[in-house]
OpenMM code with the backbone's topology and positions (N, CA, C; nanometers):
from openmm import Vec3, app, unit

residues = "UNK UNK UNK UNK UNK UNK UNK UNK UNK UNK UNK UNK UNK UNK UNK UNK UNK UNK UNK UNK UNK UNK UNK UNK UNK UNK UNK UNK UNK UNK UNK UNK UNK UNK UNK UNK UNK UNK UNK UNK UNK UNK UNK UNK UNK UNK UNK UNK UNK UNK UNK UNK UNK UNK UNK UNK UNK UNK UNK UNK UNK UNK UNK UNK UNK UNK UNK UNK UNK".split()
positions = [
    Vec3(14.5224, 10.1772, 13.5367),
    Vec3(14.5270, 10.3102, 13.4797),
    Vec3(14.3869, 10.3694, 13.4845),
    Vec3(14.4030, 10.4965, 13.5279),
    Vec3(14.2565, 10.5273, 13.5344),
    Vec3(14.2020, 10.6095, 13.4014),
    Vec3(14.0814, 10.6246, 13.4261),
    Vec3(14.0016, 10.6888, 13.2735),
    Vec3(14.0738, 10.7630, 13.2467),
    Vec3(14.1312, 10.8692, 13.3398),
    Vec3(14.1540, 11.0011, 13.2843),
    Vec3(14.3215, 10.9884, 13.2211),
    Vec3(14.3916, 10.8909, 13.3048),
    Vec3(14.5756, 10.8779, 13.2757),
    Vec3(14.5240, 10.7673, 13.1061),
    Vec3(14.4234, 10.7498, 13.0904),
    Vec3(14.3997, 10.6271, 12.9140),
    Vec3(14.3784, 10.7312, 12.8769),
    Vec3(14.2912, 10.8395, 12.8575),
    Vec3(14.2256, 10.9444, 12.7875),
    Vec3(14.3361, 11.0449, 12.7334),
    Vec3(14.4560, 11.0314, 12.8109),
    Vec3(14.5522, 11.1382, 12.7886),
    Vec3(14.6515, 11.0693, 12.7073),
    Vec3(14.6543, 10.9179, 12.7277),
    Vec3(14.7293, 10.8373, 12.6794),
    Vec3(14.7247, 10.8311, 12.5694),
    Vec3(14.5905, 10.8244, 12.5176),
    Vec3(14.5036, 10.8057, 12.3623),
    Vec3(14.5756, 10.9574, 12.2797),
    Vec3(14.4878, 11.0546, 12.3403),
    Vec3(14.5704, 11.2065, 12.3114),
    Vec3(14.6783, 11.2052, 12.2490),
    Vec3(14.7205, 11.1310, 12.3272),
    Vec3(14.8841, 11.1699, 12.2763),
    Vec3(14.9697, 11.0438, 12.2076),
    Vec3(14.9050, 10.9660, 12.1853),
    Vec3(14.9784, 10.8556, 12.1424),
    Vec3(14.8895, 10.8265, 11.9498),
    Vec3(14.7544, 10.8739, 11.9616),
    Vec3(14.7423, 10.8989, 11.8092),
    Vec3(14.7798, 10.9958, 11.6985),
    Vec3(14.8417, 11.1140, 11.7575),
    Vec3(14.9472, 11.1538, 11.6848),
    Vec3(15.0737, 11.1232, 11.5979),
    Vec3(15.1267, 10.9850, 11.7210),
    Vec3(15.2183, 10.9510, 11.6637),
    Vec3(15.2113, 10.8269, 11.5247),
    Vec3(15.1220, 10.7986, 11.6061),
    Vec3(15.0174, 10.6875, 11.4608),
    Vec3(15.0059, 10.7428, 11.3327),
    Vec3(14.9585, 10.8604, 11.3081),
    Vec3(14.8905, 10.9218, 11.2515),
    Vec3(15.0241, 11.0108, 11.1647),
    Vec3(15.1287, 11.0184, 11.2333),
    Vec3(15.2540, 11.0976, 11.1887),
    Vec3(15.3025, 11.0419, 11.0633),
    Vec3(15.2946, 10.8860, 11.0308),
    Vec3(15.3523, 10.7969, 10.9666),
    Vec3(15.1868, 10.7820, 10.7876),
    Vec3(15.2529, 10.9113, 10.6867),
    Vec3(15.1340, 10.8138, 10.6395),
    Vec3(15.1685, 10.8408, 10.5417),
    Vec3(15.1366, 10.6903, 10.5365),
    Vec3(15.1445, 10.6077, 10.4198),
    Vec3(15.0857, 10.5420, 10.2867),
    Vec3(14.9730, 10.6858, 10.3119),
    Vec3(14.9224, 10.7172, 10.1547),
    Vec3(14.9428, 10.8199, 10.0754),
    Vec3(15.0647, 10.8749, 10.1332),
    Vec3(15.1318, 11.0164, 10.0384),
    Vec3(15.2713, 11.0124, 10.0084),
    Vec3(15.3059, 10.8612, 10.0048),
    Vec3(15.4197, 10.8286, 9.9852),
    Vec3(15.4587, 10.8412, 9.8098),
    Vec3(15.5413, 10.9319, 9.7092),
    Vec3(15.5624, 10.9179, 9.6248),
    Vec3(15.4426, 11.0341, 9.5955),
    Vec3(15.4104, 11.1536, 9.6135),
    Vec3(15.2899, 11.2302, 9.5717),
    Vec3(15.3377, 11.3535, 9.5781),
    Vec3(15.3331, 11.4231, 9.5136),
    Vec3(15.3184, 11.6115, 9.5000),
    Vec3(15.2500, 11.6625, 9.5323),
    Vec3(15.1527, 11.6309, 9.4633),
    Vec3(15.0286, 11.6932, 9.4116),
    Vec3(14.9224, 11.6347, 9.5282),
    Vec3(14.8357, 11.7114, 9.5838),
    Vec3(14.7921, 11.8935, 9.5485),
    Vec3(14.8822, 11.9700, 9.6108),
    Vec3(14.9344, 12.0596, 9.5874),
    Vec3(14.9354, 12.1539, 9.5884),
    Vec3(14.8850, 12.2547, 9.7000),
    Vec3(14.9379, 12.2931, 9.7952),
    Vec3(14.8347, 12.3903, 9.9361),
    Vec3(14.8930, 12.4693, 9.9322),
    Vec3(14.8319, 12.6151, 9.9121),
    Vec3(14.8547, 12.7645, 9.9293),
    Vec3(14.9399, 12.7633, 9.8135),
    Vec3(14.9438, 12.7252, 9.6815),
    Vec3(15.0367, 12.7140, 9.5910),
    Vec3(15.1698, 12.6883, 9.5383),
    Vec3(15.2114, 12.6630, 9.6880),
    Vec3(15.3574, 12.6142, 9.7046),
    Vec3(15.4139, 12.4990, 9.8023),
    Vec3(15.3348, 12.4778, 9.8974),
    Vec3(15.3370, 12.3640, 9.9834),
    Vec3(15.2908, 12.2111, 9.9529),
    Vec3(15.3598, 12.1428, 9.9494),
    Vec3(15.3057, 12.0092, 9.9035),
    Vec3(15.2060, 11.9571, 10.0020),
    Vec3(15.1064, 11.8909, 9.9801),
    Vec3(15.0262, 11.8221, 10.0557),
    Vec3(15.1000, 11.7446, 10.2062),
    Vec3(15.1712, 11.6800, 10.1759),
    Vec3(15.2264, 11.5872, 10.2859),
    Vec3(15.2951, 11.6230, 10.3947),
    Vec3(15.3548, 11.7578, 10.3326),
    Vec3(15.4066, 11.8312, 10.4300),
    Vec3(15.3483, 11.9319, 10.5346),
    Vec3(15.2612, 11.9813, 10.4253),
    Vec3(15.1008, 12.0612, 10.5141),
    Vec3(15.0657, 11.9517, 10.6472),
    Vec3(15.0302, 11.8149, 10.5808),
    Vec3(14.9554, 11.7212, 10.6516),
    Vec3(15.0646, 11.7194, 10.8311),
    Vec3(15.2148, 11.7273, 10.7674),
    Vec3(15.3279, 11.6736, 10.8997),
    Vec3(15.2941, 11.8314, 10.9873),
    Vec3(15.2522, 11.9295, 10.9164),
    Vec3(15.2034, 12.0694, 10.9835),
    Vec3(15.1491, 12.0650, 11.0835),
    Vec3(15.0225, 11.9954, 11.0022),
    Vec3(14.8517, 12.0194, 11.0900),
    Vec3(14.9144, 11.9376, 11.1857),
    Vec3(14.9750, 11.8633, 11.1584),
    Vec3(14.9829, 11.7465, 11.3220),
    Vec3(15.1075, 11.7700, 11.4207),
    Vec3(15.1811, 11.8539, 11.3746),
    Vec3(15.2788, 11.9429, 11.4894),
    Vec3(15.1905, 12.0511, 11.5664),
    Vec3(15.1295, 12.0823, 11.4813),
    Vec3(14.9973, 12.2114, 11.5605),
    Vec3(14.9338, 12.1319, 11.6639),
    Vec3(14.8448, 11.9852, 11.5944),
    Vec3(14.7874, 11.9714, 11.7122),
    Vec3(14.8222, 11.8792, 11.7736),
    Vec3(14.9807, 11.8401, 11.8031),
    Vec3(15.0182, 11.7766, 11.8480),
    Vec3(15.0494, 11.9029, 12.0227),
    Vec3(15.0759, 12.0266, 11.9803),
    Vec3(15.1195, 12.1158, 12.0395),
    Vec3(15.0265, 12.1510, 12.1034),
    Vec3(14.8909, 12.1826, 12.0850),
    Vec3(14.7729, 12.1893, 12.1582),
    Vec3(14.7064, 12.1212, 12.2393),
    Vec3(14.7546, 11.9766, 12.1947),
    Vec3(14.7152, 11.8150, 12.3027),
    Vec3(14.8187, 11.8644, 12.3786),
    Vec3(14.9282, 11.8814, 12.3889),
    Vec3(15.0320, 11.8804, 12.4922),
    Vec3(15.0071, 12.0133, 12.5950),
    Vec3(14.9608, 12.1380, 12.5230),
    Vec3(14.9291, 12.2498, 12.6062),
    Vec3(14.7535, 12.2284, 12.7433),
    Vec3(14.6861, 12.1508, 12.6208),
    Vec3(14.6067, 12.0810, 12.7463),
    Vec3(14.6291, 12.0066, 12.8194),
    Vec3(14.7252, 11.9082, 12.8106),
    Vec3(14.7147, 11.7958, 12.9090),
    Vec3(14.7996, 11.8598, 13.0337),
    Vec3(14.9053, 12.0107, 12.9795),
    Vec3(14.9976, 12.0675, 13.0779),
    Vec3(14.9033, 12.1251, 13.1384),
    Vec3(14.7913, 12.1981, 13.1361),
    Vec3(14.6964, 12.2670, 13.1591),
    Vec3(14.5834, 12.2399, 13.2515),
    Vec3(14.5306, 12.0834, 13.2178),
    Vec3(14.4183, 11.9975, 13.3108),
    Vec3(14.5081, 11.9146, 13.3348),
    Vec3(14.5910, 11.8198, 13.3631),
    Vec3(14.6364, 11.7381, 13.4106),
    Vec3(14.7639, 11.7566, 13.4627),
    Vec3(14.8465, 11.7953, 13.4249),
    Vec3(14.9584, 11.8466, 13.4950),
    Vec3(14.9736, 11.8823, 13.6530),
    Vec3(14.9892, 11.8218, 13.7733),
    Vec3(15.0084, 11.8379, 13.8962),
    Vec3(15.0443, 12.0061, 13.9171),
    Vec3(14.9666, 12.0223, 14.0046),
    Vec3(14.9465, 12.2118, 14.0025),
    Vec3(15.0755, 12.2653, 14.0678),
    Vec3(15.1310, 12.2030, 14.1773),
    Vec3(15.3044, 12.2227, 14.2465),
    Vec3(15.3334, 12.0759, 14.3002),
    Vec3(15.4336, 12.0122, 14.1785),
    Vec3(15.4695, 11.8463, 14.1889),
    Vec3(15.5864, 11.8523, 14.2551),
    Vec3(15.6287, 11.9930, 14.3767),
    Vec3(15.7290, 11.9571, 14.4433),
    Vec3(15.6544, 12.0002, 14.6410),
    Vec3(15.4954, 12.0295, 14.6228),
    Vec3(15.4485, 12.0193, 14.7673),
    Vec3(15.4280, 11.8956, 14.8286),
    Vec3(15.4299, 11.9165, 14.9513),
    Vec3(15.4072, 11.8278, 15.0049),
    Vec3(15.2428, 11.7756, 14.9745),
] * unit.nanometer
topology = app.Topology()
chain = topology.addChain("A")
for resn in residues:
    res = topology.addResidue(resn, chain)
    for name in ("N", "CA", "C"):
        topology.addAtom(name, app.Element.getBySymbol(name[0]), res)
């Protein structure tokens, strides 16, 4: 695998790590923007930049026409 197919690998595979957490298990509190629970904010931020890793890697890595010769 080369640097660049690990680098994209990493990208996108600590998201899913990171999806699972398991220090806001049983928690409310705080509180974000006065109505959003923390944990759910947290599953937010990481659909956002789960969506932005994916718009780059379509962007720089993505084969420019994967049906030319």
């Amino acid at each position: 695998m080369t640097g660049k197919a690990m680098f994209w690998f990493i990208m996108m595979f600590l998201p899913f790590v990171f999806y699972v957490d398991f220090w806001q298990w049983n928690t409310v509190n705080p509180i974000v923007f006065g109505w959003i629970p923390w944990h759910v904010f947290y599953q937010i931020l990481l659909n956002l930049a789960m969506v932005v890793i994916f718009g780059m890697f379509c962007k720089y890595h993505w084969p420019k026409n994967p049906f030319q010769d």
